[in-house]
C-alpha positions in Angstrom: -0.8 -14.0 -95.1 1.1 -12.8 -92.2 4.7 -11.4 -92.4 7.6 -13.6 -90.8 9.5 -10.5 -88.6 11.2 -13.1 -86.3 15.2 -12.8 -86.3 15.6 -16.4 -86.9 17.4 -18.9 -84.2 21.4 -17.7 -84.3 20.5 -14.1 -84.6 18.0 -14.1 -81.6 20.2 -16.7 -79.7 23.0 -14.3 -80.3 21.1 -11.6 -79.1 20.2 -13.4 -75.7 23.9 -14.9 -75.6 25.2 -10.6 -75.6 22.6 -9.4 -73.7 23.6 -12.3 -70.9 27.5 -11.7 -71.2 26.6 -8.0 -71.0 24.8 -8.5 -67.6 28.2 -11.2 -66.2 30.2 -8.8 -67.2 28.8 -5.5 -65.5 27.6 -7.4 -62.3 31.1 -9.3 -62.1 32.4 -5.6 -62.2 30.0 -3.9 -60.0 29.3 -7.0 -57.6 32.7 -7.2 -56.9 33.0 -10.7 -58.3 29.1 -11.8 -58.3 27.8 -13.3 -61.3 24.1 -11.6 -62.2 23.2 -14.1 -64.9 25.0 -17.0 -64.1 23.0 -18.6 -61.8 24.0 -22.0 -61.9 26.9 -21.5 -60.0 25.6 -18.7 -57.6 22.4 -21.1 -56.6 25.1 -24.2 -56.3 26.4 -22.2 -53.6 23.3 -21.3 -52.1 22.6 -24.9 -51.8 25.9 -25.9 -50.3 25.8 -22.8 -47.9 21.9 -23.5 -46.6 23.4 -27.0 -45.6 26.5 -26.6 -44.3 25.0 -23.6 -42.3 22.1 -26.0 -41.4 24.7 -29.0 -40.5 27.5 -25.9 -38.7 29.7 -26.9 -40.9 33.1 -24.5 -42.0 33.0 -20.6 -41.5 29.2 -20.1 -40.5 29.6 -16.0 -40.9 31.1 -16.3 -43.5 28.6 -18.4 -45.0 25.3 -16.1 -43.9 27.3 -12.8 -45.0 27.6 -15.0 -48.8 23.9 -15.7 -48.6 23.2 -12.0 -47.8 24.7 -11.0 -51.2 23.4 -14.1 -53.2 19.7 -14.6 -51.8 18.3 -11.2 -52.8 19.8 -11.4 -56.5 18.5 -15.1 -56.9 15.5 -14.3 -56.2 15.9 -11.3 -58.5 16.4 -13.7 -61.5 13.6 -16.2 -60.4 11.1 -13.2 -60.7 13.1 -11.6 -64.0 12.1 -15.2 -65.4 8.8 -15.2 -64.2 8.3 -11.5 -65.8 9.8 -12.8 -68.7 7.9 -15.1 -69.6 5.0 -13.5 -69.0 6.6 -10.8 -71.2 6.9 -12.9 -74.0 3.0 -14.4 -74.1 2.3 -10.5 -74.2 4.2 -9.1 -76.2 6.7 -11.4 -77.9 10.4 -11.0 -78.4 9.5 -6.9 -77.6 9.6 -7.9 -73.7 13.5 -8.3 -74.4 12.9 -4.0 -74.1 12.6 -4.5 -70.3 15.9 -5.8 -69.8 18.0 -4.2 -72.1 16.3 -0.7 -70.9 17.0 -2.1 -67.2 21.0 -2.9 -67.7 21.4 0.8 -69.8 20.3 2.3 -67.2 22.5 0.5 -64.8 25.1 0.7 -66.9 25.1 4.5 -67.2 24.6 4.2 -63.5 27.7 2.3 -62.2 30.5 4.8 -60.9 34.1 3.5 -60.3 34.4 2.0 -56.9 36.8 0.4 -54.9 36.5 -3.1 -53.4 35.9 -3.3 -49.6 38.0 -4.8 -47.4 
């Protein structure tokens, strides 16, 4: 007989519902206004920048500098999924290590900063 050691559904749900505000919260902060785990609305406006940059429409720099910001941390979560999953095959709910090592240490990591013009 093996020995249940899972958290159940609210506690690990919980767990993944702090560790994702935790991540909005210090990338809102440090981004200067980018969400890092909410990436619904971040690839929403990938989307609609791609084709109104495609079709010229609206303030095309403007657009491109947005995309600049946005592509690289999209991708970011695409492979963060990818390794997570991956993760959890492995090693189970232990690959949830990886990330909460990863945003300590950017936590302890983020200096006070001013937002650019």
């Amino acid at each position: 007989m093996t020995k249940d050691t899972s958290l159940g559904p609210v506690p690990t749900m919980s767990l993944l519902a702090f560790t994702s505000g935790f991540v909005d919260s210090l990338s809102f902060i440090a981004l200067f206004g980018l969400f890092a785990a909410h990436v619904t609305g971040n690839m929403i406006q990938v989307i609609v920048d791609m084709v109104d940059i495609v079709q010229g429409h609206g303030p095309l720099e403007a657009k491109r500098a947005r995309l600049k910001r946005l592509g690289p941390m999209l991708l970011a979560f695409i492979a963060g999924t990818l390794m997570g999953a991956v993760g959890y095959i492995a090693v189970g709910f232990y690959s949830l290590l990886v990330p909460i090592v990863a945003v300590v240490g950017l936590a302890m990591r983020v200096r006070p900063h001013t937002v650019p013009a």
